[in-house]
FIPA-109901 format. One record per residue: residue number from 0; x negated, y, z of N, C-alpha, C, O in turn. Coordinates in pm, whole numbers. Last residue first. Example, Ala and Ser with C-alpha at 12.3 -4.5 7.8 and 13.67 -1.06 7.14 Angstrom:
BEGIN
{atom 1, {-1285, -225, 708}, {-1367, -106, 714}, {-1290, 3, 787}, {-1341, 114, 804}};
{atom 0, {-1319, -569, 780}, {-1230, -450, 780}, {-1320, -330, 780}, {-1424, -332, 846}};
//
This chain:
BEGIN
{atom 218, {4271, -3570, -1702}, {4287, -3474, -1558}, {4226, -3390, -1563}, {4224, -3309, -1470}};
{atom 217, {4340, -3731, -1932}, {4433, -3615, -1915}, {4408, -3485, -1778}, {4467, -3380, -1753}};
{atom 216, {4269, -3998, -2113}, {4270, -3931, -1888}, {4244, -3780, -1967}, {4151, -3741, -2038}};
{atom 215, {4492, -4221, -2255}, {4377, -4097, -2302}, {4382, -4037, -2108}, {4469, -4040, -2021}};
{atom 214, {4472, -4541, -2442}, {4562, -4401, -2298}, {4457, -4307, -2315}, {4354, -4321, -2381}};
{atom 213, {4652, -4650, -2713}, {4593, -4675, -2628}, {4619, -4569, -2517}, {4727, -4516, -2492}};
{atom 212, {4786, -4667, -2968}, {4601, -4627, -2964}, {4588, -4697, -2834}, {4519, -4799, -2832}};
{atom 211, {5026, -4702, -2947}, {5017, -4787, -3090}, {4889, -4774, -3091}, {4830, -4837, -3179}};
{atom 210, {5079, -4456, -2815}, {5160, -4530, -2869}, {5100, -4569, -2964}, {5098, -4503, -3069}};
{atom 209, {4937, -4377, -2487}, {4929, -4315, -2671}, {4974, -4437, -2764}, {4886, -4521, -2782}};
{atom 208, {5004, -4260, -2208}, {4939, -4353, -2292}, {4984, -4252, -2413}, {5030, -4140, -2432}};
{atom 207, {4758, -4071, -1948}, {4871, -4046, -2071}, {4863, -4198, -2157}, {4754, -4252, -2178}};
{atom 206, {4698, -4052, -1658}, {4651, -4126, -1749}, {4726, -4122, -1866}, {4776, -4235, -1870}};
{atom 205, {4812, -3829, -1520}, {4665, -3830, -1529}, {4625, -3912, -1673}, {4555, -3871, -1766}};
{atom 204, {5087, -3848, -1447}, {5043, -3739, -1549}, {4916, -3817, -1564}, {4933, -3895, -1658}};
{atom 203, {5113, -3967, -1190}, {5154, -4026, -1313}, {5057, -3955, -1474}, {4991, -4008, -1564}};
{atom 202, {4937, -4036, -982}, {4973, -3930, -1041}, {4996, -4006, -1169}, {4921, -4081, -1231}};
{atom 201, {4747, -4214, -824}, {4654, -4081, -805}, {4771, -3968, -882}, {4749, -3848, -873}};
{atom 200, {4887, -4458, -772}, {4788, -4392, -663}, {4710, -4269, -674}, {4635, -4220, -589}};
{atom 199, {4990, -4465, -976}, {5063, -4540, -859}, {4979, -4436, -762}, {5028, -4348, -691}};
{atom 198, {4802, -4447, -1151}, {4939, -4382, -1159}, {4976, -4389, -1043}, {5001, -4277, -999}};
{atom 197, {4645, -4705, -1081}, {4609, -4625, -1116}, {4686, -4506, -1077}, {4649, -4452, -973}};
{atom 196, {4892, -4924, -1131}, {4861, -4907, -1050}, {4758, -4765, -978}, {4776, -4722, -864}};
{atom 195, {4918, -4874, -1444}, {4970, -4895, -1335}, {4957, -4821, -1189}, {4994, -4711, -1149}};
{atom 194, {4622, -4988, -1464}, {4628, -4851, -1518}, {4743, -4812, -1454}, {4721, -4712, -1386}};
{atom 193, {4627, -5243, -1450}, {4507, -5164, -1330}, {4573, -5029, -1358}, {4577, -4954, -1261}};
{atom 192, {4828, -5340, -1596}, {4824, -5319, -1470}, {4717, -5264, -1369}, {4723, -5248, -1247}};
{atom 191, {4674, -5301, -1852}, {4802, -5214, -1828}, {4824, -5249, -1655}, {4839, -5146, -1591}};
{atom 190, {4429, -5470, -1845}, {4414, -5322, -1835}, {4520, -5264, -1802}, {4505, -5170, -1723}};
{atom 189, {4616, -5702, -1805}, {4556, -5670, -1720}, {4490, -5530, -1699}, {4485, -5472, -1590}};
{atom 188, {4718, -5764, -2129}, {4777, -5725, -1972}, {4733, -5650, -1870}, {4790, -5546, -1836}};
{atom 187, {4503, -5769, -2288}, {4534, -5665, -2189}, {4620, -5607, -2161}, {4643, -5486, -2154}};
{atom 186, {4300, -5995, -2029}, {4392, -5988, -2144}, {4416, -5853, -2144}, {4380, -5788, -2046}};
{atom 185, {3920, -6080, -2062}, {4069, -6061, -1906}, {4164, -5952, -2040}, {4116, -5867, -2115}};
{atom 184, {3640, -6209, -1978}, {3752, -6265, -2043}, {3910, -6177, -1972}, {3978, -6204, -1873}};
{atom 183, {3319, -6070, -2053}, {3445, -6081, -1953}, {3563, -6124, -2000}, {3599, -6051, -2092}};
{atom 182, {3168, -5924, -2218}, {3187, -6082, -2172}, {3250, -6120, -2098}, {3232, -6238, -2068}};
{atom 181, {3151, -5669, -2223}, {3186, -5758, -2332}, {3238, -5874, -2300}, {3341, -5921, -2347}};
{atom 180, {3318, -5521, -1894}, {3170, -5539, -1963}, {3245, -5690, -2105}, {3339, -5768, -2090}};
{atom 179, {3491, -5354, -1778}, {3496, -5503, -1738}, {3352, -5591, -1793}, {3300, -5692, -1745}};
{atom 178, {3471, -5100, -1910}, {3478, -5100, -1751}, {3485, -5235, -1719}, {3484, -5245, -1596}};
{atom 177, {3440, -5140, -2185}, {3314, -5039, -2092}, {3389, -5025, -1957}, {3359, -4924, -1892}};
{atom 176, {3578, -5324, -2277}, {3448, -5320, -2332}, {3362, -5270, -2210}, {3264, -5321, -2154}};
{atom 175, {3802, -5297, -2233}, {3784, -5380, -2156}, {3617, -5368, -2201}, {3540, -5425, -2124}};
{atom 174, {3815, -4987, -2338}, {3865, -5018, -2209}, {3780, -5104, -2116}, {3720, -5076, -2012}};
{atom 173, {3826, -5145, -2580}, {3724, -5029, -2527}, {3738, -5001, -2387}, {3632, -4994, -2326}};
{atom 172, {4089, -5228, -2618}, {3952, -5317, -2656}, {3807, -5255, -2585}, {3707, -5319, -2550}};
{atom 171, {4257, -5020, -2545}, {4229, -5139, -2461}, {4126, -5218, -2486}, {4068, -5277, -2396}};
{atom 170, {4093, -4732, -2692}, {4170, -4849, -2699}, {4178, -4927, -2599}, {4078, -4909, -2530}};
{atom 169, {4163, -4404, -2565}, {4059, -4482, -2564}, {4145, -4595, -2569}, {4246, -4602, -2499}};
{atom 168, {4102, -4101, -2669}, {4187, -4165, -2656}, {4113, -4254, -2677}, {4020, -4250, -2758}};
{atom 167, {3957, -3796, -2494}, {3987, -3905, -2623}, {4086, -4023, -2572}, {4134, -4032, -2459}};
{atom 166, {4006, -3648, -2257}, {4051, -3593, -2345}, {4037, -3661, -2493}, {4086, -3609, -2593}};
{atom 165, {3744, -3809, -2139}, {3826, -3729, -2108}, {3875, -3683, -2195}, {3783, -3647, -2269}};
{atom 164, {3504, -3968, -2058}, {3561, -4030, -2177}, {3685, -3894, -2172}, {3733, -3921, -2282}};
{atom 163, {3461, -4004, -1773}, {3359, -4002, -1870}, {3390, -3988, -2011}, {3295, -3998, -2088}};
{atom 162, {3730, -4066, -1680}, {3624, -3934, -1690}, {3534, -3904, -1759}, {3517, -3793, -1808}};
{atom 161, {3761, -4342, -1772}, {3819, -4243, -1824}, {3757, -4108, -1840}, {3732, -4047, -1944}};
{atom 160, {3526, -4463, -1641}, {3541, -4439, -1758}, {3630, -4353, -1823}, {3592, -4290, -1922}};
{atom 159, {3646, -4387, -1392}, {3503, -4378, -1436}, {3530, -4361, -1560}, {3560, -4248, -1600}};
{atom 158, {3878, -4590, -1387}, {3869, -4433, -1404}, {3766, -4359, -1402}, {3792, -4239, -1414}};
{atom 157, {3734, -4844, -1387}, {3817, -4771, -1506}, {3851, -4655, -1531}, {3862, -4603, -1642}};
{atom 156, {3599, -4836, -1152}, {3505, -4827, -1309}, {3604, -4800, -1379}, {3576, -4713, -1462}};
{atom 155, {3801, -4842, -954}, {3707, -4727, -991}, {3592, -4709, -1103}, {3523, -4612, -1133}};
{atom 154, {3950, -5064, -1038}, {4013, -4955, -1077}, {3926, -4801, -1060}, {3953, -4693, -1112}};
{atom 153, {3717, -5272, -944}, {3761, -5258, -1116}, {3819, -5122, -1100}, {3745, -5037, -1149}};
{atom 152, {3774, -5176, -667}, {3625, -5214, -755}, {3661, -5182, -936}, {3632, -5091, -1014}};
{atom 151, {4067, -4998, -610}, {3980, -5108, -632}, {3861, -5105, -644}, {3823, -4989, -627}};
{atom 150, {4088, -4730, -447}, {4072, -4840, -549}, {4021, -4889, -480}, {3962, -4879, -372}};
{atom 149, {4159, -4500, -216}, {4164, -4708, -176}, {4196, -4745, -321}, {4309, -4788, -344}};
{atom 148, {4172, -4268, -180}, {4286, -4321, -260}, {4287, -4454, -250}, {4388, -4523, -268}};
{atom 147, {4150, -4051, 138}, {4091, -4175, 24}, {4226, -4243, -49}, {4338, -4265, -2}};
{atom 146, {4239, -3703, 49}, {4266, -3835, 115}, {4200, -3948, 21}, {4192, -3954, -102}};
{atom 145, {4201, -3484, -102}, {4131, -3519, 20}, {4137, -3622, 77}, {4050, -3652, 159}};
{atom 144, {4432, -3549, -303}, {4401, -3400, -185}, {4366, -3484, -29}, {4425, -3521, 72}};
{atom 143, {4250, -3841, -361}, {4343, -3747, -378}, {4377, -3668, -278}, {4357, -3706, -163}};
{atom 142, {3961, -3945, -386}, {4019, -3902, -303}, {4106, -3854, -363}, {4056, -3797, -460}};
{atom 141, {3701, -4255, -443}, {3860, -4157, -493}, {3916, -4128, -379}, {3935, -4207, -286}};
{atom 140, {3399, -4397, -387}, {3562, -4384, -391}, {3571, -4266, -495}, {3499, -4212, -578}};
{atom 139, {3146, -4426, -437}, {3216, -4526, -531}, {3354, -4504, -419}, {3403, -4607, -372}};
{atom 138, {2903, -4256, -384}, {2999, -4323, -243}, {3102, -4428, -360}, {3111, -4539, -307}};
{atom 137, {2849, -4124, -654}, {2767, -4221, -560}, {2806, -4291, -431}, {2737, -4381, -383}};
{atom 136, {3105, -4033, -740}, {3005, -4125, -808}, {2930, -4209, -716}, {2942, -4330, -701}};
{atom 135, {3376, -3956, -608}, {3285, -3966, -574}, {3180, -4059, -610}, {3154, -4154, -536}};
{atom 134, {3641, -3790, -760}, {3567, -3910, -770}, {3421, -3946, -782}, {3354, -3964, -884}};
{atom 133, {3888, -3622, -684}, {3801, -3627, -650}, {3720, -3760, -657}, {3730, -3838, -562}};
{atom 132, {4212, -3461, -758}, {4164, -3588, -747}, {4019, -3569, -780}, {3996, -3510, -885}};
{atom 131, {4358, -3256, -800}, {4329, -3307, -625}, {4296, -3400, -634}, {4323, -3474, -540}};
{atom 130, {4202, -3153, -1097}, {4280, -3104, -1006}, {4279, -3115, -890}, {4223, -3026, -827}};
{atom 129, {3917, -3325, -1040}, {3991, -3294, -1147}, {4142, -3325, -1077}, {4191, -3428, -1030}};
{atom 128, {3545, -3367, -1032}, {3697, -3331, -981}, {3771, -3295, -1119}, {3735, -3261, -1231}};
{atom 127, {3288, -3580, -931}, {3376, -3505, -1023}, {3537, -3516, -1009}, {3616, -3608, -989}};
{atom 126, {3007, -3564, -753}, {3146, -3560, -733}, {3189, -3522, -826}, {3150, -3408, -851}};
{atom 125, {2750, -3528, -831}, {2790, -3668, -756}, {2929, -3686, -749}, {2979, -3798, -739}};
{atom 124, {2621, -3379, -1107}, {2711, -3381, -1006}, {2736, -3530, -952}, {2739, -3629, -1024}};
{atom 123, {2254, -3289, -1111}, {2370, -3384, -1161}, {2515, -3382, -1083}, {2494, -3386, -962}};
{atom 122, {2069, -3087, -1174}, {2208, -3071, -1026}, {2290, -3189, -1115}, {2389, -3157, -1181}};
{atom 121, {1837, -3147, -1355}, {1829, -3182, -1185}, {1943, -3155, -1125}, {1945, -3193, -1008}};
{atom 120, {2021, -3139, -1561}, {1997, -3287, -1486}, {1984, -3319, -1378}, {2031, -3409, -1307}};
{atom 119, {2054, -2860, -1578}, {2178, -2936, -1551}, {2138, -3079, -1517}, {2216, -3143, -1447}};
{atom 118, {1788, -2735, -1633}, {1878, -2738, -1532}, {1990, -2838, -1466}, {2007, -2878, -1350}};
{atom 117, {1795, -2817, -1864}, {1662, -2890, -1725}, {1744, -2901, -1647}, {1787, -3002, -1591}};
{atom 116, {2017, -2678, -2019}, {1989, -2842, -1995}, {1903, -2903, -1875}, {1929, -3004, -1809}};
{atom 115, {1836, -2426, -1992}, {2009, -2495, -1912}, {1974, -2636, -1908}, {1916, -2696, -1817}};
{atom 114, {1633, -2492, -2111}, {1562, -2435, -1963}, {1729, -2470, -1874}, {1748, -2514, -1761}};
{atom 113, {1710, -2550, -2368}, {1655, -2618, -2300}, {1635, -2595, -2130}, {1626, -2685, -2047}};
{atom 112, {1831, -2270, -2426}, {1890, -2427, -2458}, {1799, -2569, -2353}, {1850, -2659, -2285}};
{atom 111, {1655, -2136, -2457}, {1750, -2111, -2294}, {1827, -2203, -2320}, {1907, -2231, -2230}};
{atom 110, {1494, -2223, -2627}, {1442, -2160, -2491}, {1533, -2176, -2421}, {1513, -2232, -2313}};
{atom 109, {1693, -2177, -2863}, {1630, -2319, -2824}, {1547, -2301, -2732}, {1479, -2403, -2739}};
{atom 108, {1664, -1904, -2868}, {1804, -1927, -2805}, {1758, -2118, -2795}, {1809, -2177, -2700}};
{atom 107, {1393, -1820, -2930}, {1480, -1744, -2792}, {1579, -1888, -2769}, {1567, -1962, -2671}};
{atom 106, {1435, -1935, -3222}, {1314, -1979, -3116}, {1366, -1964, -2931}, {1373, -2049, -2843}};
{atom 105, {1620, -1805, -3326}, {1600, -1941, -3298}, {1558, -1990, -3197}, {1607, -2060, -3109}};
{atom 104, {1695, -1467, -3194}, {1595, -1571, -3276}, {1654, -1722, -3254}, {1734, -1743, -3163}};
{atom 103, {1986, -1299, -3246}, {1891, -1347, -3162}, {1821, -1458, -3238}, {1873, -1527, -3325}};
{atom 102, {2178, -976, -3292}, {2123, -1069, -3347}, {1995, -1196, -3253}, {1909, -1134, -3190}};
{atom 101, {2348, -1115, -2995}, {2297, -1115, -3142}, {2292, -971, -3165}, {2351, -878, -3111}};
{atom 100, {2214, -1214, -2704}, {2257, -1099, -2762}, {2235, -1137, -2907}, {2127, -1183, -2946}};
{atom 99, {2336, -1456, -2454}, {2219, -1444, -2579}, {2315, -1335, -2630}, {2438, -1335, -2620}};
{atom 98, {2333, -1528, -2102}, {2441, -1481, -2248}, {2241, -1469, -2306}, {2126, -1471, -2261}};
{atom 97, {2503, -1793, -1902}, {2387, -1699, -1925}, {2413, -1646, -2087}, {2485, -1700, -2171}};
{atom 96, {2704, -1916, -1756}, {2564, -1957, -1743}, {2479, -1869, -1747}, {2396, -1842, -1661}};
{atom 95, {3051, -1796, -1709}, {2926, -1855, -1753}, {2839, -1818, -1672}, {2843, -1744, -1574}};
{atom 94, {3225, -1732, -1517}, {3187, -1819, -1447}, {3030, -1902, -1598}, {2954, -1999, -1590}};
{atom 93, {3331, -1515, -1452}, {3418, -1593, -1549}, {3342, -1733, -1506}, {3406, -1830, -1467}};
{atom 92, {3112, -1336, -1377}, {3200, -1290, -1294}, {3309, -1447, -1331}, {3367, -1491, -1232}};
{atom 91, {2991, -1360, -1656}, {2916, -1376, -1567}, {3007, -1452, -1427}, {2990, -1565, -1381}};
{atom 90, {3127, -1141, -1814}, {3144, -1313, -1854}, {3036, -1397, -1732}, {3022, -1518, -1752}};
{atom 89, {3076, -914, -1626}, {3244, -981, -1647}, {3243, -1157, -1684}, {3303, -1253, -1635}};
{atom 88, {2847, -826, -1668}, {2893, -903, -1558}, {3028, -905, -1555}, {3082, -893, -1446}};
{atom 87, {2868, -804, -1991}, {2777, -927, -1924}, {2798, -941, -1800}, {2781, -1057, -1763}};
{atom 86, {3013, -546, -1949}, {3095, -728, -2043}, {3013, -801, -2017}, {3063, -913, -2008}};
{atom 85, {2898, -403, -1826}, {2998, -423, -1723}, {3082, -531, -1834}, {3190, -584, -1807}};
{atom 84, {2656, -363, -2022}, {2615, -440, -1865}, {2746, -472, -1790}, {2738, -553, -1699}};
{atom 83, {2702, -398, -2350}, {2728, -315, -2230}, {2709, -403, -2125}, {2746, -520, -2137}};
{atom 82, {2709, -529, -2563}, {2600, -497, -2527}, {2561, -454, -2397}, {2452, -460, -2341}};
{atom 81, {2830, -792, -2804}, {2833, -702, -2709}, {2729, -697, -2614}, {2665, -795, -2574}};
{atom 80, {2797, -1021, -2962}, {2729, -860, -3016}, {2749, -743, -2908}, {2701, -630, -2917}};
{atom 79, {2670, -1324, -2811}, {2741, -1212, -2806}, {2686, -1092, -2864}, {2572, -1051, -2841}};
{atom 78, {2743, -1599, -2710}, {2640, -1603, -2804}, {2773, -1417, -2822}, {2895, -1406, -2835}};
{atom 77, {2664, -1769, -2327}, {2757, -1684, -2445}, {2651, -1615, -2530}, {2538, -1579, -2496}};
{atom 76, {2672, -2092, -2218}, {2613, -1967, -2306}, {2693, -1891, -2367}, {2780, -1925, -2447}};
{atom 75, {2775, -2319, -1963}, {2872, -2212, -2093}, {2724, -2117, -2091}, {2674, -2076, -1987}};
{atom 74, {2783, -2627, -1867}, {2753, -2454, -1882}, {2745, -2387, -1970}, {2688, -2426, -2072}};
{atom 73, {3071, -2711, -1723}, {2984, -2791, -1834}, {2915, -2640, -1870}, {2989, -2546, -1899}};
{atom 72, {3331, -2771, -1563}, {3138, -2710, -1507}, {3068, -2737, -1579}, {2972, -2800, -1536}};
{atom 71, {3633, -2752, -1544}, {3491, -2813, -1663}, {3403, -2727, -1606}, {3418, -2605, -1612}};
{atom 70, {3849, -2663, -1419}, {3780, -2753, -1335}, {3616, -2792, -1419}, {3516, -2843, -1368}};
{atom 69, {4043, -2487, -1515}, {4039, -2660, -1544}, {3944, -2717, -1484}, {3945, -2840, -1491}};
{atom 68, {3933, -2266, -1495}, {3997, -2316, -1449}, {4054, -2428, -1395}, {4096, -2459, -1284}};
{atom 67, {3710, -2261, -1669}, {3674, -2266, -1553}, {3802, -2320, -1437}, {3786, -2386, -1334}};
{atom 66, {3827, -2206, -1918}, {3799, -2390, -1899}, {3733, -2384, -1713}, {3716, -2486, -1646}};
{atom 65, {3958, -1979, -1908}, {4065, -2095, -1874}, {3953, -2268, -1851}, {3978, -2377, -1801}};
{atom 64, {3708, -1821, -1893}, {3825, -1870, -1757}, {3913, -1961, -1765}, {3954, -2024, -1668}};
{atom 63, {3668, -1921, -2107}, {3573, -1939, -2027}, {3676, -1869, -1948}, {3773, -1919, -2006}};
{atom 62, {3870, -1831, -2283}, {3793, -1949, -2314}, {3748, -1965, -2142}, {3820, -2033, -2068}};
{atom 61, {3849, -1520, -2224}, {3945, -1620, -2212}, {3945, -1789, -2185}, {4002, -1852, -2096}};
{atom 60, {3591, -1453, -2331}, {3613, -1428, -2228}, {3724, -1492, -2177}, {3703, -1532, -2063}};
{atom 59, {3595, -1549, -2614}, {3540, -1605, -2582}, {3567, -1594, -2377}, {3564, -1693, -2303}};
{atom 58, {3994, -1523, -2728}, {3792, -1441, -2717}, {3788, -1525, -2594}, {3873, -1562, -2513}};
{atom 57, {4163, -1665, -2917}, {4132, -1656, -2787}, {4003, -1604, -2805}, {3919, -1642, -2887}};
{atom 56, {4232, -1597, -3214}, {4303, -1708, -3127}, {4337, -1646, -2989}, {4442, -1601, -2943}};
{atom 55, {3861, -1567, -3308}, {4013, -1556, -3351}, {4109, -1612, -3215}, {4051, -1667, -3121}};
{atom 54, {3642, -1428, -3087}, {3690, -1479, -3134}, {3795, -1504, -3194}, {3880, -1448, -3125}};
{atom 53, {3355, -1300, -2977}, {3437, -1211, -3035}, {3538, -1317, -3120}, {3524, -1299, -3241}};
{atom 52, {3183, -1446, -2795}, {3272, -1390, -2741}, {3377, -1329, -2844}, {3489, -1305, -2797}};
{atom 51, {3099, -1788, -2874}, {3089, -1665, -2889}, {3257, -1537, -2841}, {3379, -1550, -2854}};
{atom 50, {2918, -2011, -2651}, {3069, -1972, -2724}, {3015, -1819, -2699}, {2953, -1757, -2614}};
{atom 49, {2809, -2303, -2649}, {2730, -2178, -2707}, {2889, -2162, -2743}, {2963, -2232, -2811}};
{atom 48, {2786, -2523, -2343}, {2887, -2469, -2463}, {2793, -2338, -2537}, {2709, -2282, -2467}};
{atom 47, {2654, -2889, -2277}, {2615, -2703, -2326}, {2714, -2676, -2375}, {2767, -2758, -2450}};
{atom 46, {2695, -3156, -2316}, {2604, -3120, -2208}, {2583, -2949, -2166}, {2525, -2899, -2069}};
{atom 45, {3040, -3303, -2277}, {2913, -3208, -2367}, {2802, -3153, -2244}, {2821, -3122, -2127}};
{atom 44, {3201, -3478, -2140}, {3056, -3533, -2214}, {2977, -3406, -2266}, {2858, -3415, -2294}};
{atom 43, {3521, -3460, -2230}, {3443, -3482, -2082}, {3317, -3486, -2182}, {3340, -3498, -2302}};
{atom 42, {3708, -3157, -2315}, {3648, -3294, -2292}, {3609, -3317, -2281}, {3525, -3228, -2294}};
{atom 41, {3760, -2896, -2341}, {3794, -2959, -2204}, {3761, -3081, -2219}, {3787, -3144, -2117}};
{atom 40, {3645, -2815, -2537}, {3565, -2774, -2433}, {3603, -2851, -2293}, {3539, -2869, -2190}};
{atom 39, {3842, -2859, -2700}, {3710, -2944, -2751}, {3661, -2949, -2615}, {3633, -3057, -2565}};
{atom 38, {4045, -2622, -2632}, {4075, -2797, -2641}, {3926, -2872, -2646}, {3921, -2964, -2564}};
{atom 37, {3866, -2427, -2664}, {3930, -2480, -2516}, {3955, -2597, -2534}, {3902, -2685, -2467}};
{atom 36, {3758, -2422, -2950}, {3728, -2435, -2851}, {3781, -2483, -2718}, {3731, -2584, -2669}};
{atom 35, {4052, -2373, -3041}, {3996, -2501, -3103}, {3880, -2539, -2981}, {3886, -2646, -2920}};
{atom 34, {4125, -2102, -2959}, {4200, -2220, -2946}, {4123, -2383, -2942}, {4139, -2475, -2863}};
{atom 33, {3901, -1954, -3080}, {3941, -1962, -2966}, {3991, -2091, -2880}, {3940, -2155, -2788}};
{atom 32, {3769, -2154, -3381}, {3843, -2050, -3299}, {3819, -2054, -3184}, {3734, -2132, -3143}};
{atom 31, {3581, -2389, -3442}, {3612, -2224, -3534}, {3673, -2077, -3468}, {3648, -1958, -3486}};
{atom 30, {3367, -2530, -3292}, {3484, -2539, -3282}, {3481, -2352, -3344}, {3421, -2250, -3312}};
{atom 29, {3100, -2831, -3401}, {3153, -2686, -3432}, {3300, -2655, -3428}, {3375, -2709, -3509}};
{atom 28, {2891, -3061, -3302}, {3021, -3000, -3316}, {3052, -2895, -3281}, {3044, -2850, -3167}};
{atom 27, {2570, -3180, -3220}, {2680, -3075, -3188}, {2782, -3112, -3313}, {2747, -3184, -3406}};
{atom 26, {2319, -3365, -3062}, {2441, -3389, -3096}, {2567, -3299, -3150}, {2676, -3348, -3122}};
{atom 25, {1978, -3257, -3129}, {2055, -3240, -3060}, {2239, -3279, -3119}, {2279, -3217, -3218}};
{atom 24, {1759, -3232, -3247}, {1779, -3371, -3185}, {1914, -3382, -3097}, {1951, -3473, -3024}};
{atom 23, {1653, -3002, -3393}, {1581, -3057, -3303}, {1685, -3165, -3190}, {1673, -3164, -3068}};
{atom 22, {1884, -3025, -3605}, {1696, -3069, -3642}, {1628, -3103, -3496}, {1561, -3205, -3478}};
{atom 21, {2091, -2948, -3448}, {2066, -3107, -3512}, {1909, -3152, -3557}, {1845, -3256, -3549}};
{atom 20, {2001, -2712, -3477}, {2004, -2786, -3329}, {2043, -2984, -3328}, {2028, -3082, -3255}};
{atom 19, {2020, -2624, -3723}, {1877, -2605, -3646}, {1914, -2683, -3517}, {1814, -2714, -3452}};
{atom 18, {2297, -2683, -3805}, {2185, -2734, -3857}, {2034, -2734, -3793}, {1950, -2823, -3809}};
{atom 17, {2448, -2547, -3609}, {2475, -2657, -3627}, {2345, -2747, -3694}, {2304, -2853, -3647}};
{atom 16, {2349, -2275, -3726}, {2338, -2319, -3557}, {2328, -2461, -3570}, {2218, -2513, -3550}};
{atom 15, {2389, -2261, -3975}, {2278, -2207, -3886}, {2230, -2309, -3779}, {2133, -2382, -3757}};
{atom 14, {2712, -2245, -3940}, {2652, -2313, -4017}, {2471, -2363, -3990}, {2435, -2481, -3988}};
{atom 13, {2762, -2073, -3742}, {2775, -2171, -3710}, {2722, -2281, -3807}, {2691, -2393, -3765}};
{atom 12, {2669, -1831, -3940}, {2603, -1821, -3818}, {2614, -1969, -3750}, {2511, -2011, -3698}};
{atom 11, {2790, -1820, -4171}, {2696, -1858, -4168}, {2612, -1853, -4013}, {2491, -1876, -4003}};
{atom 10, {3093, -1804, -4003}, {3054, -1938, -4092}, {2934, -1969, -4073}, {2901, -2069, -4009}};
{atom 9, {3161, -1707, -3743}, {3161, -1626, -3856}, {3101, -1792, -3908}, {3074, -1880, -3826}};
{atom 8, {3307, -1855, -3494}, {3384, -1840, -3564}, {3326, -1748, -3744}, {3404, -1729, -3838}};
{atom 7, {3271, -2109, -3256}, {3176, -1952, -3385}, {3247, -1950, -3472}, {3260, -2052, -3540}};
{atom 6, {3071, -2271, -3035}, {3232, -2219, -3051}, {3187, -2052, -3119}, {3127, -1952, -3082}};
{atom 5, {2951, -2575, -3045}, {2964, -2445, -3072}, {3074, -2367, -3126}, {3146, -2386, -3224}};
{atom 4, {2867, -2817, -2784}, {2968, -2767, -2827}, {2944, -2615, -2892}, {2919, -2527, -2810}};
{atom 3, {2628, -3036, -2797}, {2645, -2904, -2793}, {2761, -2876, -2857}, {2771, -2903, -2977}};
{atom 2, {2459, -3341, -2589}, {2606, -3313, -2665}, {2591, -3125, -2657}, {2555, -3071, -2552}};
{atom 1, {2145, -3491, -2566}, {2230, -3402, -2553}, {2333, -3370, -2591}, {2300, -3353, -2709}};
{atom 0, {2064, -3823, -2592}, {2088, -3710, -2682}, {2193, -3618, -2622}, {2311, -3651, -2621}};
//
């Protein structure tokens, strides 16, 4: 199931949205503002952003440089009343996908919902970055600025998972769940020293803990 982030700030339009893209099967959450967007947008898993350009906070043109910034290649639609050819090659220039003009059909905008998505399976990324740290899915390292970082086995499924997981906060129970697998017996001690060590080798900042939850990957 696809993940859709919608970033809309008039009601009945996100109201709309949310409901017709859930009918056809699709996972979304609705971010109201500017603000609310970037935070949502920087977390790891959505498959699509639909952000509208005319926003409280932060306009949509903001949004979409700062998450380009950050490194998120997650592809951005812009849902827009603007009309002019030099604001479509600006949000273009920012680094979205592709824009929809309102007013726009259903039908249209579950078209270019889908035709992104195709898109995005066949370029799966092999490499995901984040800042100077580089984690090469299919070679199973880590590079920090460029250099191999030398995990572990375990310490590259754990930061796997973090990535995969980015910007939530994730328990040690969950931890040991989805990088050691259910059946694995190992205390968690042992998550706090892979995690450690982790720090040790890629940056303190990266892995944040969270007092009394657990750690949240921060990159």
């Amino acid at each position: 199931m696809a993940r859709i982030l919608v970033v809309e700030d008039e009601p009945e339009i996100a109201t709309a949205l949310e409901y017709d893209l859930k009918l056809e099967g699709y996972e979304v959450e609705v971010a109201r503002d500017g603000e609310g967007g970037l935070l949502r947008g920087r977390e790891y898993g959505w498959d699509l952003i639909l952000l509208d350009i005319m926003l409280p906070k932060k306009d949509g043109f903001e949004v979409c440089r700062e998450l380009r910034k950050a490194c998120v290649r997650t592809p951005i639609l812009f849902l827009t009343a603007k009309v002019h050819e030099a604001e479509k090659v600006l949000g273009l220039d920012l680094g979205a996908d592709d824009y929809i003009t309102k007013p726009f059909s259903l039908r249209e905008l579950r078209a270019r919902i889908r035709a992104r998505l195709r898109g995005t399976e066949a370029g799966t990324e092999k490499v995901l970055r984040f800042a100077d740290v580089e984690i090469d899915v299919e070679r199973g390292e880590v590079r920090k600025a460029g250099q191999n970082a030398a995990v572990t086995t375990l310490e590259f499924k754990l930061l796997l998972t973090f990535a995969k997981n980015r910007g939530r906060v994730l328990p040690r129970s969950q931890l040991l769940d989805l990088a050691w697998g259910g059946e694995t017996f190992v205390t968690d001690r042992a998550v706090d020293a892979h995690i450690v060590n982790l720090r040790r080798k890629l940056g303190q900042d990266l892995i944040v803990s969270v007092r009394g939850m657990g750690y949240r990957f921060d990159g």
